[in-house]
C-alpha positions as CSV (number, residue, x, y, z in Angstrom):
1,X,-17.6,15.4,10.6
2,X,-15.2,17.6,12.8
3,X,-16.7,20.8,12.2
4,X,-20.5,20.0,12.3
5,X,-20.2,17.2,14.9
6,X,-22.3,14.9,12.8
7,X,-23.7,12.2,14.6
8,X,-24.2,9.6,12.9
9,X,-20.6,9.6,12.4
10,X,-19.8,8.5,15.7
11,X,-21.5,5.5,14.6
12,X,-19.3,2.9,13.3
13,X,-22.6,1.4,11.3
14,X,-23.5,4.6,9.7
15,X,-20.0,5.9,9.1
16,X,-19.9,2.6,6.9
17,X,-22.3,4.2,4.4
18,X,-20.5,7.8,4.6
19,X,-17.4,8.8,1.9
20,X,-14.6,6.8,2.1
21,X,-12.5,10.5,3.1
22,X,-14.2,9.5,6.4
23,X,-13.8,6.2,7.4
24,X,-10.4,5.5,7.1
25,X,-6.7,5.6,8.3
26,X,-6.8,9.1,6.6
27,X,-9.3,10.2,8.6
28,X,-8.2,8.8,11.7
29,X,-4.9,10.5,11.5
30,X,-6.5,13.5,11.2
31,X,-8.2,12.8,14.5
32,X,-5.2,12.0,16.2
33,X,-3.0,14.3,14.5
34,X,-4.5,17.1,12.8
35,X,-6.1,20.5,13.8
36,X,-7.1,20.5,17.2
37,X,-5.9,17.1,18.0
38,X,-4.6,18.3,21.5
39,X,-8.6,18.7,22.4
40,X,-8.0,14.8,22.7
41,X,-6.2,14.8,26.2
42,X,-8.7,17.2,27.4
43,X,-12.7,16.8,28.8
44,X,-14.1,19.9,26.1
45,X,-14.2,17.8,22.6
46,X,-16.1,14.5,23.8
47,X,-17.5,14.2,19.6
48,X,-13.8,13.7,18.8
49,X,-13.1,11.1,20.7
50,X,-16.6,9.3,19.8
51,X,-15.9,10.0,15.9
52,X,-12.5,8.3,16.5
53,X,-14.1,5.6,17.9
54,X,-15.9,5.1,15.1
55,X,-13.5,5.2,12.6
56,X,-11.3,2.6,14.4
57,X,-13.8,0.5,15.2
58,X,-14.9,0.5,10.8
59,X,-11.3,-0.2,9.9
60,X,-11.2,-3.1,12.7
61,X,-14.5,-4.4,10.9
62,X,-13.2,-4.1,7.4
63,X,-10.1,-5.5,8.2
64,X,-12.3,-8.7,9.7
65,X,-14.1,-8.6,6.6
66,X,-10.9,-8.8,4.3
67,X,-9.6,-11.4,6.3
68,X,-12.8,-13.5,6.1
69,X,-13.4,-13.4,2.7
70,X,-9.5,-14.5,2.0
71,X,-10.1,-17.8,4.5
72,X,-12.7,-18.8,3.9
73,X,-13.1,-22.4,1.9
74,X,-14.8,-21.0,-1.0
75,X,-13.0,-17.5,-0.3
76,X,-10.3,-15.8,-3.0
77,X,-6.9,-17.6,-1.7
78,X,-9.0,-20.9,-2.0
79,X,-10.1,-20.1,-5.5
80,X,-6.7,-18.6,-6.9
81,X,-5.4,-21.8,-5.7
82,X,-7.1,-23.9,-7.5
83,X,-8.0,-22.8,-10.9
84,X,-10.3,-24.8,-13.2
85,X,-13.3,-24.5,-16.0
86,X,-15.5,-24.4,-12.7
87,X,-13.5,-21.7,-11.1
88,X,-15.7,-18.2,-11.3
89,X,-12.8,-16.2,-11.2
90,X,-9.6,-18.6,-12.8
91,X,-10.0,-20.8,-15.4
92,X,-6.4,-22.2,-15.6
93,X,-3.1,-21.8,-14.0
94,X,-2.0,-18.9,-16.1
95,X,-4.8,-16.7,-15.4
96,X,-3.8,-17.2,-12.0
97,X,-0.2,-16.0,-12.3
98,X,-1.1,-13.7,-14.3
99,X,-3.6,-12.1,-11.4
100,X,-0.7,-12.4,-9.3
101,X,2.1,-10.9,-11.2
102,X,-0.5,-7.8,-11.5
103,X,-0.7,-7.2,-8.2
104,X,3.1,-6.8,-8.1
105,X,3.6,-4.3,-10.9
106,X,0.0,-2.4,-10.0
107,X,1.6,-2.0,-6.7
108,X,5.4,-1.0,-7.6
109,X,3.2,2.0,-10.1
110,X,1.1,2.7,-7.1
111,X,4.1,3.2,-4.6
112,X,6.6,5.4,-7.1
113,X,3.9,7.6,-9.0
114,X,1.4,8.4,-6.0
115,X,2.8,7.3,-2.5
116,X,6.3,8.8,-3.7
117,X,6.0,11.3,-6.6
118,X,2.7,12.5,-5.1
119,X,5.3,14.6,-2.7
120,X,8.9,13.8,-3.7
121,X,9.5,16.6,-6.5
122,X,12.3,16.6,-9.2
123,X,13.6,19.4,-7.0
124,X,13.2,20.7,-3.8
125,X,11.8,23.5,-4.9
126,X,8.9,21.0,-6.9
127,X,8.7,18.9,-3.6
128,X,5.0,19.1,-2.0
129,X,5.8,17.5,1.8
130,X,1.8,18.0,2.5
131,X,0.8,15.9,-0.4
132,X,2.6,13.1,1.5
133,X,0.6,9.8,2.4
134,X,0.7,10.3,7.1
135,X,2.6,12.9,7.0
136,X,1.0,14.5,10.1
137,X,1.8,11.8,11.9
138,X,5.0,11.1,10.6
139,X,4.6,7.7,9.2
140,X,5.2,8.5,5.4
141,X,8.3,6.6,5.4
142,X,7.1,3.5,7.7
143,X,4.4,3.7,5.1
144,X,6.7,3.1,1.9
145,X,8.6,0.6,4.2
146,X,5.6,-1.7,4.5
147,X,4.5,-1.7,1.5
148,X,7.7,-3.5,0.2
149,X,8.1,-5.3,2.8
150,X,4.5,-6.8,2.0
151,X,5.1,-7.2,-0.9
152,X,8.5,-9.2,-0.5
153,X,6.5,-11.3,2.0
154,X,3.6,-12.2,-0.4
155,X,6.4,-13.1,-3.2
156,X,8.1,-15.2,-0.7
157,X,4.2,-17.2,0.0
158,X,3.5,-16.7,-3.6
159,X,6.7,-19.9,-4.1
160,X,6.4,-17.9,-7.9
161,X,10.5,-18.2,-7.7
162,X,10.2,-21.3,-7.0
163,X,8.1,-22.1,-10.1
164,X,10.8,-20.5,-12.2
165,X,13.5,-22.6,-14.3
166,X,16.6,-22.8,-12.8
167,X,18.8,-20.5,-15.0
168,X,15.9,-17.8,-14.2
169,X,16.1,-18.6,-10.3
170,X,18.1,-15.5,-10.2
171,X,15.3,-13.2,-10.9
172,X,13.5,-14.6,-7.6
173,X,16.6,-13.6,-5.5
174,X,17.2,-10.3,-7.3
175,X,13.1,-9.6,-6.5
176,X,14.0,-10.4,-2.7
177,X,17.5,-8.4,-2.5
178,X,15.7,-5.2,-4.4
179,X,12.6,-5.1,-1.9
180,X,15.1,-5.5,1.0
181,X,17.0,-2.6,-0.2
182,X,14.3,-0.6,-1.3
183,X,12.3,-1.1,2.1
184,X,15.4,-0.5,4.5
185,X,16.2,3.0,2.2
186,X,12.2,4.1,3.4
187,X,13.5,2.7,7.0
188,X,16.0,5.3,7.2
189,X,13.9,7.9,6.9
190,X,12.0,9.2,10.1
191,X,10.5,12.0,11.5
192,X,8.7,14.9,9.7
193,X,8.8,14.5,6.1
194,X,9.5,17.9,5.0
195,X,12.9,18.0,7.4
196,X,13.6,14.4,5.5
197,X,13.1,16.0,2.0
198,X,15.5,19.1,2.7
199,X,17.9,16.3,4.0
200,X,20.6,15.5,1.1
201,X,21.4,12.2,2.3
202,X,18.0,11.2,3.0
203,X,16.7,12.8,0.0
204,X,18.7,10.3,-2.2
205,X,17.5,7.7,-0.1
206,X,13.9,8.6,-1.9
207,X,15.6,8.7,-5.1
208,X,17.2,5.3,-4.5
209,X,13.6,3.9,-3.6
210,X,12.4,5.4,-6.8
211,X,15.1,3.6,-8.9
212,X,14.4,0.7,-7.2
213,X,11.0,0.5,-7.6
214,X,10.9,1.2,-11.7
215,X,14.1,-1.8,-11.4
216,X,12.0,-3.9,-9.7
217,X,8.7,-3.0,-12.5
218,X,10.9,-3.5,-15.3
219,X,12.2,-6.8,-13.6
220,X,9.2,-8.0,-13.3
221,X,6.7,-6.6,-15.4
222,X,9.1,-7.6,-18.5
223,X,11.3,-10.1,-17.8
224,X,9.4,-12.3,-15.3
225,X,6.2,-12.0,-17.1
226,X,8.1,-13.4,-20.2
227,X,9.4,-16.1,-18.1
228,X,6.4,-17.5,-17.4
229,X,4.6,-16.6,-21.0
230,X,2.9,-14.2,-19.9
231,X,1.8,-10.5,-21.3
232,X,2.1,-8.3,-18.6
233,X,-1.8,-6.8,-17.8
234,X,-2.7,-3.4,-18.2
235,X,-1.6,-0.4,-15.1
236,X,-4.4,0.1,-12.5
237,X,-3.1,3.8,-13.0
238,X,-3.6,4.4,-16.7
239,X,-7.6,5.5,-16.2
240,X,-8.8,2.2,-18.1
């Protein structure tokens, strides 16, 4: 959009029906951060400012969107509440759990084996820094933070520790403490991503998020899910 100054993507309306490359945060960082991006404080690149415009006016509509569709009465927190044979999308209680429990280990794959591994190499000399998730704008690491964080947060709405027998309690707590850790190691981390990767000590910061995050799978995704009778669904990763 950049290089040919495409109109319509100025448009917050059309750039809804363009690829997803250009409508989101990926593309706005790229706005405010990539090639060129000092044009922005300047009068001689008027399209860049417009496009970027557009893109954060989509996200602030699809984020309305999200949110609406969650609220409303007959909207998906309404419906995974309360399961039933009329319920479109839960029949019973454990199909909801079991919905829930997926999003936890579909997001602990998706933060170790893309947002992490996608850059953070078995070596420095296997690391690829620009692979990283914001990494022009320096926010790979605030990224990984928040992702745990949310996810501690939704566990802690979820009450599913609550729901567990007492001599399993301990799980909920070790979920919470592990998150905590894990999302304070990513906390550590600032600034460019490549300087944080040829970093010892903050290099086995990353390393300690990985462990944490394939303790925190195993954790769940076995034990947990056995707590509750459940059979842990399949990853959102394996290409089924």
């Amino acid at each position: 959009a950049l290089a040919n100054k495409d109109r319509t993507a100025a448009d917050p309306a059309q750039l809804a029906t363009k690829s997803v490359a250009m409508q989101g945060l990926g593309a706005l960082e790229f706005v405010l951060y990539g090639d060129s991006a000092e044009r922005l404080a300047g009068k001689d690149d008027p399209y860049r400012c417009a496009y970027g415009a557009a893109v954060a006016g989509n996200i602030e509509t699809i984020a309305a969107e999200v949110s609406d569709a969650w609220n409303k009465p007959d909207g998906f927190a309404a419906l995974w509440a309360n399961p039933g044979p009329q319920n479109a999308l839960y029949r019973d209680g454990t199909e909801a759990v079991t919905e829930l429990v997926g999003v936890f280990i579909n997001e602990l794959e998706m933060v170790r084996d893309v947002r992490l591994k996608g850059f953070l190499g078995g070596n420095p000399q296997a690391d690829k820094p620009k692979q990283a998730i914001y990494w022009r704008s320096q926010n790979t690491a605030r990224s990984l933070t928040g992702n745990l964080s949310g996810m501690d947060a939704l566990f802690q709405a979820s009450q599913l520790g609550e729901a567990l027998s007492p001599d399993a309690r301990w799980m909920a707590d070790s979920i919470h403490i592990q998150l905590v850790n894990g999302a304070a190691d990513a906390t550590a981390i600032r600034g460019p991503i490549d300087k944080a990767l040829a970093d010892p000590a903050l290099r086995d910061r990353l390393d300690h998020f990985s462990l944490v995050t394939s303790s925190l799978s195993t954790l769940i995704g076995t034990r947990l899910t056995a707590e509750f009778g459940l059979t842990a669904g399949f990853s959102s990763l394996d290409g089924d």
